[in-house]
N, C-alpha and C positions, 0 to 999 in steps of 0.2 A: 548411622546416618550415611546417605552415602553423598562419598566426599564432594564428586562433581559442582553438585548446588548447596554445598550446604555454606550458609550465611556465616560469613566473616569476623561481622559485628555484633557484637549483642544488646540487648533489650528488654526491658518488664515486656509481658510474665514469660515469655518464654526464653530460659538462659541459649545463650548463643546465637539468638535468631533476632532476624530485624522486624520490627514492631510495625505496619502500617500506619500512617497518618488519614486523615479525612484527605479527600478528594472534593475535585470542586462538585457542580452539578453531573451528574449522569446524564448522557445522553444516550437512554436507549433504546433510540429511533438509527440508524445507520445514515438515514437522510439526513436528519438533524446536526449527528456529529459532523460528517464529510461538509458541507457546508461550513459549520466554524473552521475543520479545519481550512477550506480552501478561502475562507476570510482571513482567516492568520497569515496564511502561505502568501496570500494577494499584499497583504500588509509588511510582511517581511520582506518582499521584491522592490516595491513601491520606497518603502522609509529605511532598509537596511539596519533595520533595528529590530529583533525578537522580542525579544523583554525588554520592561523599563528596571534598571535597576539603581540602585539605589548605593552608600555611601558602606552597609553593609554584607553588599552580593559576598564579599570574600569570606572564608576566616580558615584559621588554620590551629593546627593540633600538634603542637609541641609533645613528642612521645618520647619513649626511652631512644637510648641510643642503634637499635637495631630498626623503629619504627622510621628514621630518617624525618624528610618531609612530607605533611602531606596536607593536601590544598583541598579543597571546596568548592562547592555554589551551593547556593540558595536558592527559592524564590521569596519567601515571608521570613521575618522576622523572628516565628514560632520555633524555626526550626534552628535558629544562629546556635541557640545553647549547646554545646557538649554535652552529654550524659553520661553519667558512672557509676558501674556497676559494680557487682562484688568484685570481680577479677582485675578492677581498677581499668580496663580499655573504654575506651570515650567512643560512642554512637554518631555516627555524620558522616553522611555522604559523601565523601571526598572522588573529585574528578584523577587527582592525581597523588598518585604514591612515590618518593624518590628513597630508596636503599642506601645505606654506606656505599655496597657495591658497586653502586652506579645502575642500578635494576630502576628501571621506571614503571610502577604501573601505572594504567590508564583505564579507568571502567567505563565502558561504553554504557548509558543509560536507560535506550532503545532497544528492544526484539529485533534482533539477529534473524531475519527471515527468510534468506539465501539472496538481499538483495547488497549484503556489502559492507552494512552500517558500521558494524562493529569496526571494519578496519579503517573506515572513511573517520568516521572519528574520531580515532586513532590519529590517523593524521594531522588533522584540525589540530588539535592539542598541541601534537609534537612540535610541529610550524611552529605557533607561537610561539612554544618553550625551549626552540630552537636545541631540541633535543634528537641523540642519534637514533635515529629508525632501528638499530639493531637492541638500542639496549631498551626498549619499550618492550611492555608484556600485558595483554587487552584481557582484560577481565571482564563480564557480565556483573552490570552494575546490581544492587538490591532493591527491590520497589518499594518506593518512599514517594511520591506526587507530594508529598509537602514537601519535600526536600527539593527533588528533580523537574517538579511543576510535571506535564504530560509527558509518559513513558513513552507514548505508543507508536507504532509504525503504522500510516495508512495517508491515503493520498497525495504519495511524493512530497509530504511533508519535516520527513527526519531530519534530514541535514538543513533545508532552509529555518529551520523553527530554531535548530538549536546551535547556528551559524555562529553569532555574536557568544553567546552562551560557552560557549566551546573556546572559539579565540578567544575571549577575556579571561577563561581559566589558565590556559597556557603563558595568556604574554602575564597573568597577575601572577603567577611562581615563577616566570623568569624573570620579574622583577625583583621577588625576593630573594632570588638568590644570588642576583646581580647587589643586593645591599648588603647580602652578608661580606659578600667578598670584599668590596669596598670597604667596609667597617673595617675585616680582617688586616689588611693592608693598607689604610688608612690611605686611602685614596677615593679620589672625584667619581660615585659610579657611572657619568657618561662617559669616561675613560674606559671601561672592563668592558669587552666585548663574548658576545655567547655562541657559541657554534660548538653542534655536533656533542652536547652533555659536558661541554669545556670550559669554564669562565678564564679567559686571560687579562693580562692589562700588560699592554705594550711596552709602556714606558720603562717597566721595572721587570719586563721578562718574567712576570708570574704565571704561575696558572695553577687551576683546581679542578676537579671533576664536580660534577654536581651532587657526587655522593658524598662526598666529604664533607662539604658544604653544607648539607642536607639539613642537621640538626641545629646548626644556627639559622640557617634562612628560616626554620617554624618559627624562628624568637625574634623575625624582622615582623615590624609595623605590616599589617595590611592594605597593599594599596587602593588606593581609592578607585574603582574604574572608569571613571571618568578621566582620569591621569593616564591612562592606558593608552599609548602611540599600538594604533593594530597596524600589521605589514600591510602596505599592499599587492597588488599581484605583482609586480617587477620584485617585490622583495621573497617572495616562497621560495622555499630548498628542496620542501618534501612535498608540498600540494600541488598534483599537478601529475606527477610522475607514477609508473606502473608498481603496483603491490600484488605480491602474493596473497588471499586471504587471509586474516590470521589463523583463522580456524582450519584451513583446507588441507592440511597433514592430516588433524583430528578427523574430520569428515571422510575420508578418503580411507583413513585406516580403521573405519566404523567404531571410533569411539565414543562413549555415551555421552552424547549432547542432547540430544535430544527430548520431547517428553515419555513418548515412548519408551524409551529407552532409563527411565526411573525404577529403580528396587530399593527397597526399605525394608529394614529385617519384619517379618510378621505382616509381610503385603498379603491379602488377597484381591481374586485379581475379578471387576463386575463388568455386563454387559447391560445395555438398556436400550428395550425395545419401546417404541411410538408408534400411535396410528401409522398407515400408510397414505391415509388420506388427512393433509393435516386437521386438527381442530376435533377427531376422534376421541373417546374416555374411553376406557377400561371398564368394563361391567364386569368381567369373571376371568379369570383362566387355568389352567389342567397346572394347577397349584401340586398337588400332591407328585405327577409324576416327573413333573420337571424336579422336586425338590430329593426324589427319587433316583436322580441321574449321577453317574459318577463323578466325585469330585465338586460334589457341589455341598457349599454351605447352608445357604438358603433362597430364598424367591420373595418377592413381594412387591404388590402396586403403588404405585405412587402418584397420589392427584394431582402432585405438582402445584404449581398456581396458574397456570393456563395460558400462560401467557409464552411466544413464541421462543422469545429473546430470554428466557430463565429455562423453566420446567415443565413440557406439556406430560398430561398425563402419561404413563408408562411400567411395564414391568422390567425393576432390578431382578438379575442373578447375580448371585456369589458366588463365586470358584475359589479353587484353591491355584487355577492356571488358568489362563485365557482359552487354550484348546478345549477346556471342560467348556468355560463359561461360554462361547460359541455353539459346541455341540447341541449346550442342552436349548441353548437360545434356538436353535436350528428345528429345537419338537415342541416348540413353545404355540400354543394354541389360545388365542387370546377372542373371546367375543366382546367386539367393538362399538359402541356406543356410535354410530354416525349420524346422530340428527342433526348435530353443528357440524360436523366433517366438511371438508369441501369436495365438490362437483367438477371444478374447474376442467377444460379443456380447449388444447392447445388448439386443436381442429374448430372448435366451435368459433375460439378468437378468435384465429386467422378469416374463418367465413363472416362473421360480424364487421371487423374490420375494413372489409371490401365493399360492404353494404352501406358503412359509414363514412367510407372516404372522401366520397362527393359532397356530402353536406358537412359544409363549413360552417363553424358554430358560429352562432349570435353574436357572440361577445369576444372578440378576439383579445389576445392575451396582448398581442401587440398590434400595433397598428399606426405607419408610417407612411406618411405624403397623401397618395391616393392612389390607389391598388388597382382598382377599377376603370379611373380615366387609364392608367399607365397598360394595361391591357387592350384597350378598345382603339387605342395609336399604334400600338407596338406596329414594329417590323415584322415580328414572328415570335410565338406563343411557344410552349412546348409544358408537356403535361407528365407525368410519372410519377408511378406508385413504385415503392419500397418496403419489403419487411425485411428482418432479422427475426431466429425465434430466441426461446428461453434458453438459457446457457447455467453451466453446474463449474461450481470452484475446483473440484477433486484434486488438491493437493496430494503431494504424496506422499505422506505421513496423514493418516486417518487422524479425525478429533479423539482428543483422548488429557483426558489430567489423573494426578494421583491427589490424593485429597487425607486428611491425617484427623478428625475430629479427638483431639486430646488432649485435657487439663483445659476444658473450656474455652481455648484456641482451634480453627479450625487453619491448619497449615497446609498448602496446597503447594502444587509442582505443575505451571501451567503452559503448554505453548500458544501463548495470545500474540495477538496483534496488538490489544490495549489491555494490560493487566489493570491500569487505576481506571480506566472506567467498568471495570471489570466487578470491582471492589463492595461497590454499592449495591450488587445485585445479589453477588455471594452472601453478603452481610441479611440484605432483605430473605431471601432464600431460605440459612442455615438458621433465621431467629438471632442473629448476635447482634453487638457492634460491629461498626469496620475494624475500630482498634482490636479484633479478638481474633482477624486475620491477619496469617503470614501467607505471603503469595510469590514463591522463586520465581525467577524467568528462567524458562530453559529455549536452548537455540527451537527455532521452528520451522518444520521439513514443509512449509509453501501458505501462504496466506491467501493472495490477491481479491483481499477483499473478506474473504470467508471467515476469516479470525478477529474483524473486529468483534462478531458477534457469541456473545462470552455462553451463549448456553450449555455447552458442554461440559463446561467449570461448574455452571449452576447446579446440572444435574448430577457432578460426582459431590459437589458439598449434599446435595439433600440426603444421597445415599449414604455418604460418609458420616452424617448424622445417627445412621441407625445401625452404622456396623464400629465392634470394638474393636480394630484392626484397622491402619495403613489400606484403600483402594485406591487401585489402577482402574476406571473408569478408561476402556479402549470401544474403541468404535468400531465396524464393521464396517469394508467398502459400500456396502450395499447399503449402508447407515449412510456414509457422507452424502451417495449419491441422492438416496431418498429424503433426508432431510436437510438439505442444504436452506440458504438462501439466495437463489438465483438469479441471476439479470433476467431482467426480464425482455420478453419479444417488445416489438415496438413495429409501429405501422406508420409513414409516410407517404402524403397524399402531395405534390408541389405541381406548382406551375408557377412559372417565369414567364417575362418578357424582355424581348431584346428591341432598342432603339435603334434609328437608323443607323447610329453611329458605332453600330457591333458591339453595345456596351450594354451589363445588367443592368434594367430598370426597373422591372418589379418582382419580388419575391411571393411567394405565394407559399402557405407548409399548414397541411391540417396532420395534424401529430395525433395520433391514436396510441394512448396508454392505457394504462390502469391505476385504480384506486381501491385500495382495504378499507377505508373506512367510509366513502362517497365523500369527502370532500377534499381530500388532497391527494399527491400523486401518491403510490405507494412507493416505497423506497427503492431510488434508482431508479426509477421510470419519470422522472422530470427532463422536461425540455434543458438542456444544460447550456449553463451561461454561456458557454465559451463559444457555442457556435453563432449568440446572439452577438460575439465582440469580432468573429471572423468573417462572418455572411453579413454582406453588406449592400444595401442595394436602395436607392433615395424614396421608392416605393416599395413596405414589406409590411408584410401581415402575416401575425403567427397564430392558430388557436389550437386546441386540445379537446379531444373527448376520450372521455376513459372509461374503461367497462373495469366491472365488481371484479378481485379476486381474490382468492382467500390462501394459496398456497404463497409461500415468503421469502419473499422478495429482499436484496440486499445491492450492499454497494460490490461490485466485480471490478475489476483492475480497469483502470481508468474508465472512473462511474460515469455514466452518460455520454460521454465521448466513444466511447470502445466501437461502439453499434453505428452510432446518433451521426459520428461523420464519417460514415461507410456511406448513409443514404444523402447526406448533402453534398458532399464532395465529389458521389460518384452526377449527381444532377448537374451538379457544379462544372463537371468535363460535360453533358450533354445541352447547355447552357451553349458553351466555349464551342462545339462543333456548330450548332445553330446560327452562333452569331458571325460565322466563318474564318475567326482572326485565329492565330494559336493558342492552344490551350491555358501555356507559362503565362503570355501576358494576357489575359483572357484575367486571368489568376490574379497578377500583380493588380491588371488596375478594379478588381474591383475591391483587394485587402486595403487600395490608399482612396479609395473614394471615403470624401469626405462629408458622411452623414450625420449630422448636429446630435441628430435623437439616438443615433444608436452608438456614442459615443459611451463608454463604461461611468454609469452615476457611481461607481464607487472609487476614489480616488485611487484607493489601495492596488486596483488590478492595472497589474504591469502586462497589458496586452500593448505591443508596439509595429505601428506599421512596416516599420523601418525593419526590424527584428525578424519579421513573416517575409517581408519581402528578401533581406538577403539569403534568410535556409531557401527558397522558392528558387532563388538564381544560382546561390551554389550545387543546391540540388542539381538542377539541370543543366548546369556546366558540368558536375561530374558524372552525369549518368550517358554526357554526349545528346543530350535531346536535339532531336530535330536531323539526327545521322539517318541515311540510307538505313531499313531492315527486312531483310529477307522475307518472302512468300512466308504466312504462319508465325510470324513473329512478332513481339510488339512492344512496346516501350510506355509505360504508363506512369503518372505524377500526381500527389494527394498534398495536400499540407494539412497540420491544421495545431491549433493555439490550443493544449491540453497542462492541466495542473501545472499554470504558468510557467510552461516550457513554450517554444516555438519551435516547427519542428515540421521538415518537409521529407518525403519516401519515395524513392521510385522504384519501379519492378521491371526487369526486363525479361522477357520470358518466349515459349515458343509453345505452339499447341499441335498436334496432329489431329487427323481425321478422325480417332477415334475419343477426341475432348482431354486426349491427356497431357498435361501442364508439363513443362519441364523448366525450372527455374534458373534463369541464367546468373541473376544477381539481383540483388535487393543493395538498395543503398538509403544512408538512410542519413541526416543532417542537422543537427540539434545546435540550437542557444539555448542552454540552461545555465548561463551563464559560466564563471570558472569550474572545472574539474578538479574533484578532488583526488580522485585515484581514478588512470587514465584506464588502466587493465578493467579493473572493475565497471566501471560508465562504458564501456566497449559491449562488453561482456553482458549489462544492461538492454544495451542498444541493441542487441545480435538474438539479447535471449528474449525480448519484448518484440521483435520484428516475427521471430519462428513462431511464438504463442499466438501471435495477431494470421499467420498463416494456417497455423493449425486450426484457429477456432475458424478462421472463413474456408475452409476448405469442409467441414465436416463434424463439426461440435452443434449437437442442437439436441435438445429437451425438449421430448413429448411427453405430453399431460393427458391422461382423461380419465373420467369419474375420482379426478381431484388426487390421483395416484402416480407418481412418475413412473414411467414406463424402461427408460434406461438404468439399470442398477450396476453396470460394473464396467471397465473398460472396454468389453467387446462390442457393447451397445454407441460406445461416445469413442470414437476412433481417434486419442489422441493421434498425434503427430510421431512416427519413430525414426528411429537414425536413418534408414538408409532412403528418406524420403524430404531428409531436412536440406536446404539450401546449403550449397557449400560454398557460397560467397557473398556473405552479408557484411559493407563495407560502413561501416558509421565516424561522420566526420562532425567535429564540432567548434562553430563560431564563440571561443570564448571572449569574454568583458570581464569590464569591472560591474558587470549588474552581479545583486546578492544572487546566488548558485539557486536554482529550485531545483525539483527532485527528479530524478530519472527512472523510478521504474514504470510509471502509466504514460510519460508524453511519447515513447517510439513506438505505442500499440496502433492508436486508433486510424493515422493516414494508411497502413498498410492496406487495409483493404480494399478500400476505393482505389489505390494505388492498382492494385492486383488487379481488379475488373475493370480501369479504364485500357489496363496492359490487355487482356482478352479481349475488350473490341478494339484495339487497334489491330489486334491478330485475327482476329477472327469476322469480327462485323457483328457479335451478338453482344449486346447489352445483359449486365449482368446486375436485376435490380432485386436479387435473391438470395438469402444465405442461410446454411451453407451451399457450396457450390457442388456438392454430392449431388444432393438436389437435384441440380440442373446437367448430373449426369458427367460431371467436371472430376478429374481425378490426377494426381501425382506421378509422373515419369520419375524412376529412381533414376 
């Protein structure tokens, strides 16, 4: 087995491996989940409490003398028990491991997705356990959702979910091992203080390391967490301050993290081919000479169960190596069943779109003051259409799991975003129980978005069902590209009015999306709350029409936001020129205008005027707004309230006659409350500013007869080094509010940022993306 992933602890029925638990409901709609989660997220900012826990969140596992200590969480009751197996080691999740040596592990419980987690959590712990940074070593935890409650990574939700969770682990073993020393020494433990893996006590000049100590603090009482004094931020040592990844030696020196990167003695290695148009079956294909081909095992259809999110129908190859199993994938002749196929096209919705922009629907979704008088007074009207199109995840490590179907377990090696919601689907899929899956985390080369959705796990357990043999289920780029789930385009129709008094008084937004099933948005194409809690105006009316589509649609790095406030915030600056005052407080007053109705009905959402308005003024304090700029040059400002982050972007930049950009600097301004690793959250800020560059400059997905059209990176122009900004400065207003997440809130102001910088340069409005498009292109 190889060593990288292979599970620690053991478990009925399979010796050495960890046993899956039930998981709660599955969500799998992508809409559905992102919404609880950013219910959670909105709940965790608001109350500073994750979880409710309870008198037994702790417990701990008294081991031989080499096992040291080691600590725990919970979420249920089911999972308190220990378990023992032949080899006498006890089953339980433990957060924290302490050595004789003084070695500390720390298993990070989260998908490691290149955005940090593993070492940010890391930290958390240590903080509390007032443990040395050098002597800590981060382990991937084993997936147990009975244990760990939700594993997953998705919606800037890791670190704020598992805030309290984390703190109470650290400060409940640094209590116990603040008792044993006390006992030890028979002295007062508010006397023993803990710093840097040290327990001392002044009085008597003692001290112990934590490894020493280790085996009595398992045989100290469990404390209660509710007894639990957490630091606060005047009290951190380590939270706060710059970390090296923990993984970034491993990564750096290509060692096997990865899923890809999986071998198991007796792997063979599959590919699986899909309609190209989705919703297509398999009627036949040149069976005999693919199975003809070198290096191959065998071939065969699979119906799948039809459904997006598991197994659309398809033909597996078997190889004995990926270059076989490609090659012969490459003479693979499949006749396609299209009478369900989809038609979709991107040209046809963008021409529909424009047809329906002016009719604003009957029934508006919102509808605030009186829209109509507040128009027929105004000072001045102003009107503008907006689109984005369809956008593709293409991370860079292709979808790919290895999958093991053997002794009536089906054990798999997956890089998800959410392996326990994951769980329900494989089990549905393979015919099993959940309990008859084992499912490793292995690190994962890029998510944003694209990995909540487990299909590609799906389709290596179905195949793994019917080979005797360890498969590597690897994907083809031309696979990510064409079966992705991708954000989708989006159409805005607005008109404003402005009072005499240079101030927003009526909002106006016909929102043009789509729907899969005709009566709700399809996934990621919903008007997104957050610009319902930032756009403010005492007269506002929002409504929707949405046209059929059948290619699949998913949540993309900051869902709804990404796109949704490129087109409000850039109206939002043509708003601000109309009503002649500056842009900045143009901006302030209308985030503190105080409108009754569109105040957040859910107590939980920590959106704060206060919070919007100082990223808005430090932003523009440090970008120099409102300085002298040169012939061609221009200075632009976006904010906007994403995955309960606040968070404002300016762009300074300069354009020549021939439309090509040259980026002077991007700045960028975040309350996401405390930082937990400053290198890391920079590094965040810098790499979510470039992506939000690269996709508005040149990222777009054409559709037609229901087939993508771009298959590989030459068609989808990511962003490359010598075209990337080379000074993207990110500053952050920290609090004592609970931390939210950092990788979707520096996305979404950058582009409106970037196109109000072009018409300050230029004098053309840019109500189009991408900017290729319009003929816009990158000065290296």
């Amino acid at each position: 087995m190889w060593p990288t992933f292979e599970s620690r602890r053991p478990s009925n029925p399979v010796p050495r491996r960890h046993t899956m638990a039930d998981t709660s409901s599955n969500f799998a709609e992508s809409d559905a989940y992102l919404s609880a989660l950013m219910r959670e997220v909105r709940s965790v900012s608001a109350t500073n409490a994750v979880l409710s826990m309870g008198r037994r969140t702790f417990f701990k596992l008294a081991g031989g003398s080499a096992a040291g200590l080691i600590l725990g969480f919970h979420l249920g009751d089911a999972a308190f028990a220990a378990e023992t197996t032949d080899d006498k080691d006890q089953v339980m999740n433990a957060f924290i491991r302490i050595a004789p040596d003084n070695t500390i592990t720390i298993y990070s419980k989260c998908p490691e997705i290149g955005q940090g987690i593993k070492t940010s959590f890391g930290v958390i712990i240590a903080d509390e356990l007032d443990a040395d940074w050098n002597h800590v070593v981060m382990e991937q935890a084993d997936i147990n959702p009975k244990v760990y409650g939700s594993q997953g990574a998705g919606g800037s939700t890791s670190i704020p979910r598992a805030w309290d969770q984390l703190r109470q682990a650290g400060a409940g073993a640094r209590a116990m091992l603040i008792a044993a020393a006390a006992q030890a020494w028979d002295v007062d433990p508010t006397q023993i203080a803990a710093q840097d893996s040290v327990l001392s006590h002044a009085a008597s000049g003692r001290s112990a390391t934590y490894g020493s100590l280790a085996a009595a603090a398992a045989r100290m009482p469990v404390p209660d967490p509710r007894s639990l004094k957490l630091k606060t931020r005047a009290d951190y040592r380590l939270i706060g301050k710059r970390y090296r990844g923990v993984d970034d030696p491993k990564v750096v020196s290509g060692q096997p993290l990865f899923g890809i990167d999986v071998q198991l003695p007796g792997m063979v290695y599959a590919s699986f081919t899909k309609c190209p148009a989705a919703g297509g079956k398999v009627r036949s294909f040149n069976v005999d000479e693919i199975k003809a081909q070198r290096g191959l095992l065998d071939a065969f259809a699979l119906d799948g169960t039809g459904l997006l999110v598991e197994v659309m129908p398809g033909v597996a190859i078997i190889a004995r190596d990926t270059w076989s199993a490609f090659q012969a994938k490459s003479k693979l002749q499949v006749d396609w069943d299209l009478s369900e196929a989809s038609t979709d096209s991107t040209s046809k919705f963008s021409a529909e779109a424009r047809k329906l922009a002016t009719r604003f629907p009957e029934k508006p979704d919102d509808n605030v003051g009186d829209v109509d008088k507040s128009f027929a007074g105004a000072t001045k009207t102003v009107e503008a259409y907006y689109e984005y199109p369809f956008a593709a995840h293409v991370p860079l490590e292709p979808m790919n799991t290895t999958a093991h179907w053997h002794d009536g377990v089906m054990e798999m090696w997956v890089p998800t975003q959410q392996p326990d919601r994951g769980l329900p689907l494989v089990a549905k899929v393979a015919g099993i129980p959940q309990e008859k899956i084992v499912m490793h985390q292995t690190r994962v080369g890029g998510g944003f978005g694209r990995r909540l959705v487990n299909d590609y796990a799906c389709e290596a357990a179905a195949i793994a069902k019917k080979v005797n043999a360890p498969i590597k289920l690897q994907w083809t780029r031309e696979d990510d590209f064409g079966h992705d789930f991708y954000r989708p385009a989006g159409y805005h129709q607005f008109k404003g009015a402005i009072d005499k008094e240079g101030r927003l008084d009526a909002w106006q937004e016909h929102f043009i999306t789509f729907t899969a099933d005709g009566k709700k948005e399809a996934t990621g194409a919903n008007l997104t709350d957050n610009l319902k809690y930032s756009i403010k105006a005492p007269n506002l009316r929002r409504g929707k029409t949405m046209l059929p589509l059948k290619i699949p649609t998913g949540a993309w790095r900051a869902p709804g936001d990404n796109a949704q406030v490129f087109a409000a915030q850039s109206f939002m600056h043509e708003l601000s020129l109309a009503s002649g005052r500056d842009h900045v407080e143009f901006l302030l007053d209308a985030v503190n205008r105080d409108v009754a109705e569109l105040a957040p009905k859910d107590q939980s959402v920590n959106f704060s005027p206060k919070r919007a308005t100082d990223v808005i003024r430090m932003c523009a304090e440090k970008a120099g707004w409102g300085k002298a700029m040169p012939k061609g040059s221009g200075l632009g400002l976006a904010w906007c309230y994403s995955h309960a982050g606040h968070v404002a972007q300016a762009v300074e930049l300069s354009v020549d006659a021939n439309k090509q950009i040259k980026i002077d600097r991007i700045l960028v301004v975040l309350d996401v409350g405390p930082i937990i690793d400053m290198a890391g959250s920079e590094a965040q800020a810098q790499g979510a500013s470039t992506d939000a560059l690269s996709t508005a400059m040149g990222l777009k997905i054409n559709i037609e007869n229901g087939r993508i059209r771009e298959q590989n990176y030459n068609a989808y122009p990511i962003l490359r080094l010598p075209f990337a900004p080379m000074t993207i400065d990110a500053y952050f207003i920290q609090s004592d509010n609970p931390p939210t997440g950092m990788g979707e809130p520096a996305f979404p102001a950058l582009a409106p940022a970037l196109g109000n910088a072009i018409f300050a340069a230029t004098g053309e409005r840019v109500r189009q993306l991408p900017l290729r498009d319009l003929g816009f292109s990158l000065a290296i």
